[in-house]
N, C-alpha and C positions, 0 to 999 in steps of 0.2 A: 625431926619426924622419927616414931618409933617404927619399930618392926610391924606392929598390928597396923598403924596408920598408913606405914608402907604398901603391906599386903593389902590393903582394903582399897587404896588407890588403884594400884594393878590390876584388883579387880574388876574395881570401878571403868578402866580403861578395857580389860579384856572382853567385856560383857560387851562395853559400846563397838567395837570393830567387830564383836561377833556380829550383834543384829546387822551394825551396815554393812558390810561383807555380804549378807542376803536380800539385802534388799535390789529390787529389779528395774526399779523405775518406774516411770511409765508401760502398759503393757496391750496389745491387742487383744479382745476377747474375740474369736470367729465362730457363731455357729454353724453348725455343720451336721452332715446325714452323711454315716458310712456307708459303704456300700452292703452291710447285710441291714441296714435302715435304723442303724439306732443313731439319736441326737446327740451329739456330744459338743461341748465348749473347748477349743484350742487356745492356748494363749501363747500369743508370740510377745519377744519386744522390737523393739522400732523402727530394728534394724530388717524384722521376717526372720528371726531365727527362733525355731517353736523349743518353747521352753515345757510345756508340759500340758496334758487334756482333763478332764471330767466329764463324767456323765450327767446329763439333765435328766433321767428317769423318763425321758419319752421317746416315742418314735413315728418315724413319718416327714420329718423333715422340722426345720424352725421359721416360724412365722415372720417374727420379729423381738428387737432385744433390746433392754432400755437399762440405761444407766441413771440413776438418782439416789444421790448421796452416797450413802458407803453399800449401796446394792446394786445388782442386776437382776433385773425379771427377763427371766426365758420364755418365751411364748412355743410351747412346741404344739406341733399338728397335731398332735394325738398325747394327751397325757396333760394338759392346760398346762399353764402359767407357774413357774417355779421361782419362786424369789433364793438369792445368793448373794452371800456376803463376802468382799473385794479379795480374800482368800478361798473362794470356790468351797466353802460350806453351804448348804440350804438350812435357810431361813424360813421357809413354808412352801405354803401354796395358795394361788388361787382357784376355787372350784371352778367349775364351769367349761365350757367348749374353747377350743384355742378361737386368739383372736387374731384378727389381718393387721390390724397397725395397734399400738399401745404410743401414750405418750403423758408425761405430765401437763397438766393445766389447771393453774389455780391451784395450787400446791395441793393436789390429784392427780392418781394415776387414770387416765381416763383409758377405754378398751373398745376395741369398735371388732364385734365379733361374729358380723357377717350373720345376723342370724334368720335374715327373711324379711327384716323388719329396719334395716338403718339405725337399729341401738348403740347407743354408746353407754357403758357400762361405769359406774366411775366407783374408785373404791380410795381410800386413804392410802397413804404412803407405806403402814403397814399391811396391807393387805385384807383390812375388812373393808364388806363391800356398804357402799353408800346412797347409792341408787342408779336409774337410767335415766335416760329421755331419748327422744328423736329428735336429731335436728331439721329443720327447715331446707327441703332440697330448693337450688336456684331454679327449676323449671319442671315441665310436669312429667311423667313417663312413670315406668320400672324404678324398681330401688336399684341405687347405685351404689354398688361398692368402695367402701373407703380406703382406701390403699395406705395412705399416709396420714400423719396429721400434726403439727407443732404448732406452741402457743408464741404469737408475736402481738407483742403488748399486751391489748386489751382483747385481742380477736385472735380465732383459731383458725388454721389453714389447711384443709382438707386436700390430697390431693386423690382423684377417685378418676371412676371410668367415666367415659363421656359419649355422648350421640353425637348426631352431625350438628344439632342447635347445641346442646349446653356444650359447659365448661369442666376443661380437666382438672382446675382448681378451685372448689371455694372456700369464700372469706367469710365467717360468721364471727359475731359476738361470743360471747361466753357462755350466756343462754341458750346459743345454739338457733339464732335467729340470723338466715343468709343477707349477709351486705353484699358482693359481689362475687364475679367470677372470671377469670384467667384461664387462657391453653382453649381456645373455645375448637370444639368437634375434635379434642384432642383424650389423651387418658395420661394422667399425672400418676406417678409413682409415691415413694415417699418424698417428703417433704421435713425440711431440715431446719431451726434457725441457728446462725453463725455468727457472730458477732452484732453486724450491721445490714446482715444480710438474710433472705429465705433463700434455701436451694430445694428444684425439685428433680425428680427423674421422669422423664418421657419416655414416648414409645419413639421416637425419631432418632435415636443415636445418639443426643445429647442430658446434658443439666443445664437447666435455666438459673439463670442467678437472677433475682427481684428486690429493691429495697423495701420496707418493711411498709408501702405505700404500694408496693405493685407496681412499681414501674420497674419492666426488663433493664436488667443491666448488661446482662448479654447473656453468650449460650456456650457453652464450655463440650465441645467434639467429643465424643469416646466412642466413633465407628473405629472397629464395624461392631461394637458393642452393643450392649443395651442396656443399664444398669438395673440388679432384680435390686438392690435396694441398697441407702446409704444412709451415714451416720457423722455426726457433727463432733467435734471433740477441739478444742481452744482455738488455733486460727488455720484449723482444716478442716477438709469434708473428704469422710472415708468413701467408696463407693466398691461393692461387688458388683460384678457382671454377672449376667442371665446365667452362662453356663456356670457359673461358681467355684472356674481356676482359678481364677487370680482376681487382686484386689489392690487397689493402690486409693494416693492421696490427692489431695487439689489445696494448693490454698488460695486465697480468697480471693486474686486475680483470675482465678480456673487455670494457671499454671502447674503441670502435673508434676507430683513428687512421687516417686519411684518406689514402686510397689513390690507387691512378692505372691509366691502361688501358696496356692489351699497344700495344708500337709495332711489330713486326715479323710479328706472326702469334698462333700461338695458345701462348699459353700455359700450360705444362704442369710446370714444374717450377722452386725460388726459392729462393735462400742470398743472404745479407749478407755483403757480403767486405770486410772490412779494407784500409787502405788498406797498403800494403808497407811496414813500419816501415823497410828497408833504404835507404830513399834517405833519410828522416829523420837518421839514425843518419851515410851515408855525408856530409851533407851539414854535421851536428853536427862531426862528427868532423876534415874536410875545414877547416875556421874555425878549431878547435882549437892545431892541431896549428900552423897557418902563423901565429895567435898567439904560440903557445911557439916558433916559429923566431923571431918576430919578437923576441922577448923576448929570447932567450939570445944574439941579435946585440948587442942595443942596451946589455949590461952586461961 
């Protein structure tokens, strides 16, 4: 091996321990409302040790937050829908009034935006919008607010407010046509799927765990809490409390994994974000290649 093949290895090698050197892992994203009311995204990692913030451009508090593919959409109260890429750049936006739950279905972003009327908004994964409809409510009354909502299988799982007849969850088709409903004279939070499982949040203290049939699998305690809202991420379920100190884990037994307090304000909304395969790969690839140069020199 000559001098240049030498150096060019070293290179090769010092580039790859730079990028991994920085990479984080897996990471928390927390949205949050400071206390003079602006939105910002915190990211911890896994351990609750806060590595660094961003602003979402809005204010008023965050609705809710979705992770899909190498994005996050911030839903904030005042300022709509900000799409972001796994390193806290913005990607766009979506116009319109913030919304109460966001969730993919049928590979859509669908948006239920509280608008008077039980719409749900749907728009493509990039962010143009695609159309609406009303769903089908289980019973007859007021419009009821959708709190939450995830796609299990073929049907989507709403979970919303309820009177003393209906249900805190319903179960629709695709179309948005009611099959049944769950939590009856109750009010469902968001609503998660996990592996093999649905989870929702109540107004009672707990999470319900359900098989992807609706049959209770049991109810997971978090008195004297309330959960304002939670999020799914490999084989756990994140969950913030009402007041939005603190926030920990569950996995799929409802057995708690040990959590950590809000650092920037209050916390209102929580996805697990992947670390960017793209500098793995660029940094894989980078070693690779200046190998096989090295190689096809030296014969």
């Amino acid at each position: 091996m000559n001098r240049l093949q030498l150096c060019s290895c070293l290179a090769a090698i010092f580039v790859t321990l730079f990028f991994c050197q920085n990479l984080r892992g897996n990471e928390i994203w927390v949205g949050e409302e400071t206390t003079a009311g602006n939105n910002i995204v915190v990211q911890y990692d896994m351990n609750g040790n806060h590595l660094s913030s961003f602003s979402t451009g809005g204010t008023g508090g965050i609705s809710s937050m979705l992770l899909t593919g190498n994005q996050v959409w911030v839903d904030n109260m005042s300022g709509g829908i900000t799409r972001f890429d796994l390193a806290g750049n913005i990607l766009g936006s979506v116009p319109g009034n913030f919304g109460f739950s966001i969730a993919v279905v049928a590979n859509e972003v669908w948006v239920y935006r509280g608008s008077g009327a039980n719409n749900i908004y749907q728009y493509s994964l990039a962010g143009t919008y695609i159309g609406q409809f009303t769903p089908e409510m289980g019973y007859a009354g007021s419009i009821i607010p959708i709190n939450g909502m995830a796609q299990v299988g073929n049907q989507v799982w709403f979970g919303q407010g309820a009177n003393s007849t209906g249900y805190g969850i319903g179960v629709f088709d695709l179309s948005g046509k009611y099959l049944y409903g769950l939590l009856k004279g109750k009010t469902a939070g968001t609503v998660v799927s996990v592996g093999n499982q649905v989870w929702t949040s109540t107004g009672d203290y707990s999470l319900n765990r359900y098989d992807p049939s609706g049959n209770l699998l049991g109810a997971v305690s978090i008195f004297p809490d309330n959960a304002r809202t939670i999020s799914s991420a490999g084989d756990k379920v994140w969950a913030v409390t009402v007041g939005g100190a603190t926030f920990g884990a569950y996995d799929l037994t409802g057995q708690p994994i040990p959590g950590f307090d809000s650092y920037g304000g209050t916390a209102q909304a929580i996805v697990e974000v992947p670390e960017p395969s793209t500098v793995i790969l660029f940094a894989i690839g980078f070693i690779v290649l200046t190998l096989r140069r090295i190689w096809l020199t030296s014969i």
